[in-house]
N, C-alpha and C positions, 0 to 999 in steps of 0.2 A: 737554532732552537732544539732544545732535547729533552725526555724527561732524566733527573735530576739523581745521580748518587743520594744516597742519605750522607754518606762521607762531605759531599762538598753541595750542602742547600743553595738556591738561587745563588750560587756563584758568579752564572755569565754574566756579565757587565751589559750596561745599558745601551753602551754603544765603544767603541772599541776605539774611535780618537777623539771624540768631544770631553773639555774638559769637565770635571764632575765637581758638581758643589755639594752631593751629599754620598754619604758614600758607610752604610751600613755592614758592621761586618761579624759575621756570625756570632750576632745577641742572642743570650738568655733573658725570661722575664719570668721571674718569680710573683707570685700574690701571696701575701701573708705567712710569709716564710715558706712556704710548704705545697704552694699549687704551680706547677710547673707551666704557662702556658706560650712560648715562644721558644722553640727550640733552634736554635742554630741557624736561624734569620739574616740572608745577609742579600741586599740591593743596593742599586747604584741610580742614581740622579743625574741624566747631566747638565748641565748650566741650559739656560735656556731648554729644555725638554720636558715634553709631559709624560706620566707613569704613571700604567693603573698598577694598582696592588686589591686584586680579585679577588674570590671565595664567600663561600656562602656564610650567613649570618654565626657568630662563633670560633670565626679560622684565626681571629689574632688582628685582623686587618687594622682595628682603632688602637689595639694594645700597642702594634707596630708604630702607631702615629704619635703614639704618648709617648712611648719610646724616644721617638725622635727628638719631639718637644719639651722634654722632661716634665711633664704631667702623670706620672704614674705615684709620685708620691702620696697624692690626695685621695688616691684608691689602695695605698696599704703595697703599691706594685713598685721593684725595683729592677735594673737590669743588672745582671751578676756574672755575667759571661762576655766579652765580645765590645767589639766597639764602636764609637757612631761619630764620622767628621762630618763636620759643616764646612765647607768653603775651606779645608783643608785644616780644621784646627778643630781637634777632639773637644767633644761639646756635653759628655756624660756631666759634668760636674755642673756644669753650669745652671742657672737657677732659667726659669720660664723667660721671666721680663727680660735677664741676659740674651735669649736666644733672640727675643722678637727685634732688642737695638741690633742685632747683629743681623737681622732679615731672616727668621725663619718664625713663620705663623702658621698658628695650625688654627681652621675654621670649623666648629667641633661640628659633629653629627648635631641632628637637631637645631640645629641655627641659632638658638641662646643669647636674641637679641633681650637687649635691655628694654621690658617692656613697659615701663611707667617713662620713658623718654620717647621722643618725636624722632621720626626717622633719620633727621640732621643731628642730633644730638647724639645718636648711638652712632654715626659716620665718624663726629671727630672725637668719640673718644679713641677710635682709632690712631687718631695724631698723637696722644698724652704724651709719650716717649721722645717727641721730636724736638729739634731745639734750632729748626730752621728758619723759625719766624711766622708772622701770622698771613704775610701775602704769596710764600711757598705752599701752605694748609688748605688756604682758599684757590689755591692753582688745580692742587690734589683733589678736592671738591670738587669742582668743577669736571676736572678728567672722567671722578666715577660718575657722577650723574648724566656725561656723555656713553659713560659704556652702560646705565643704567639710566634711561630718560623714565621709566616709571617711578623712580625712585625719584626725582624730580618731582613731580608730578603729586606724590605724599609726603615731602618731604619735610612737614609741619603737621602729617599725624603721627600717634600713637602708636610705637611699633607693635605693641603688643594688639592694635586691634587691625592690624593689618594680614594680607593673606598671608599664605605659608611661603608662596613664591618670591612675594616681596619679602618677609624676613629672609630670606635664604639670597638675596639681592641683596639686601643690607649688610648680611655677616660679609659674606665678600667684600662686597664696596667696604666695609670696616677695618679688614685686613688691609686692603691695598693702601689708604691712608696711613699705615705704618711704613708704606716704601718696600715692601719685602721683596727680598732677592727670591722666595721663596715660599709659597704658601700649602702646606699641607690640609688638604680636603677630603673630610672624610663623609661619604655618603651625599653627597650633595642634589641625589634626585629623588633621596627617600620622602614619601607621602606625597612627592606631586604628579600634574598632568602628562603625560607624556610630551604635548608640544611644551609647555614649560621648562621642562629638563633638558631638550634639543635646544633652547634659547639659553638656557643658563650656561651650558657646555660648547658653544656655540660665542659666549663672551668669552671664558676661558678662554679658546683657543683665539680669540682677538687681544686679550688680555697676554696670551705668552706670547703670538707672533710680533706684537706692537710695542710690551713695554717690556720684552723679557724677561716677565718672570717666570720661574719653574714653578711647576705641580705636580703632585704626588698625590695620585686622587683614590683612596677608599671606596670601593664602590661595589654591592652586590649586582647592578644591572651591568653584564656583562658588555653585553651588545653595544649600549652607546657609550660606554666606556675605552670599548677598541677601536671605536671609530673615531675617535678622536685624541688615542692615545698615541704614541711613536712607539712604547715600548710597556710590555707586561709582565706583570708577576702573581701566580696565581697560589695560593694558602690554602695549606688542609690540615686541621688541629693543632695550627701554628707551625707550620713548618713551611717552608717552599719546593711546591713538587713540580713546577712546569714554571717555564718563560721564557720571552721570545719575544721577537717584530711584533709588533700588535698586528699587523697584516696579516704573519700567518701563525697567531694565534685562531684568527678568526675565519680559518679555514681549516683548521688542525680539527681531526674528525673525534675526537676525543670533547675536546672544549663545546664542539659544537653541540653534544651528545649531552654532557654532564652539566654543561652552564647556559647554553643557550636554549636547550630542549627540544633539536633537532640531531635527528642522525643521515647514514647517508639513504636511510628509505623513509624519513620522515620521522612527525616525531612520535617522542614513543610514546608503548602501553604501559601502565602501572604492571600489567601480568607479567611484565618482561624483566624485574627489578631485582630477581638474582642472577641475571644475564649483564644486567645496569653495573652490578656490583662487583663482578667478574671483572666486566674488560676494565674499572676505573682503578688498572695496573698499578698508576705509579704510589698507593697509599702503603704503609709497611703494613 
């Protein structure tokens, strides 16, 4: 782990001999012809591994995921630089619905279930794309309402009058009914309780040990993002200035300082914030 050339952003790979099913490589990402907000972006995936991609509200982190997903169109955003393989086969062109038959889903911020449907009903719209038959769909059902027994349990109400933590249960369980090799998560502990988000992150990681999938998870809460991440990439005004081991990211006196909100004499004062602004070196 090292901080980062501006020459060569998040270069270091995810891990040095696991094979990689994603594998980003110094993207641009334009807005509206003219707003520059991804600069020279590049991360690595590997098969079976989980990834946070860090930084505070603003660094590019969702823009990076719509990137991946090819969702930037509907925001007026395109990528203009650089390039993005999935499972080893360039994936810029291709259309959204193309990416998800091919296994890569992205679970947006805000969880954006289908709220005049019943919790079962927004599960298999997750299946539409499949063409494995109806007692494969009802196997898949089954699996998520074992990795989610609450979701069981409402699985004939209304998603939209359900909590935040159930919607945020259901997007998930919604993706994996597509089969993904791969689901891009972006924000997944915003608005809830803290033991909520330890349970939700807590599937994930029974979700990649048990059925292999990979995740790439968006996330401002540093903390329990490294704790359950393998490997990190941390964003500052869209760029990649720091990554490494999620282990010793999470000991790296810097991250602890500027993302967790301790240092090594505790945490800090506000009176200390062009001192704050000083040491956080690696920004140009």
């Amino acid at each position: 782990m090292a901080l980062l050339d501006v020459e060569q952003p998040g270069s270091a790979p995810a891990t040095d001999t696991a094979e990689t099913i994603l594998s980003v490589n110094n993207i641009e990402v334009i807005y509206d012809h003219v707003i520059l907000v991804l600069k020279g972006v590049s991360l690595t995936v590997p098969k079976g591994g989980i990834v946070a991609l860090l930084g505070a509200n603003g660094a590019g982190k969702t823009t990076t995921l719509k990137a991946v997903s090819n969702l930037l169109g509907a925001e007026r955003g395109e990528v203009t630089k650089g390039k993005i393989l999935f499972d080893n086969e360039e994936v810029q062109a291709l259309s959204p619905n193309d990416l998800v038959r091919r296994g890569c889903i992205q679970v947006m911020e805000g969880r954006h279930c289908f709220g005049h449907l019943s919790i079962e009903e927004n599960l298999l719209t997750g299946a539409y794309t499949r063409k494995d038959g109806h007692g494969a769909v009802k196997a898949d059902l089954e699996m998520v309402y074992e990795y989610f027994p609450r979701l069981r349990e409402r699985r004939q109400s209304q998603a939209g009058y359900t909590s935040g933590g159930e919607q945020q249960m259901c997007a998930i369980g919604r993706a994996l009914m597509s089969r993904p090799k791969m689901i891009l998560l972006d924000e997944p502990s915003m608005g809830l309780a803290p033991q909520l988000v330890e349970e939700i992150f807590e599937i994930v990681r029974q979700l990649n040990q048990n059925e292999g999938v990979s995740f790439l998870l968006a996330e401002q809460n540093t903390n329990v993002a490294l704790k359950y991440a393998t490997y990190g990439y941390i964003l500052e005004s869209g760029r990649i200035v720091l990554d490494g081991d999620a282990k010793a990211l999470r000991e790296n006196e810097d991250v602890k300082e500027f993302y967790l909100g301790v240092g090594g004499e505790g945490r800090r004062s506000f009176r200390n914030v062009k001192h704050y602004k000083r040491r956080k070196r690696w920004l140009a």
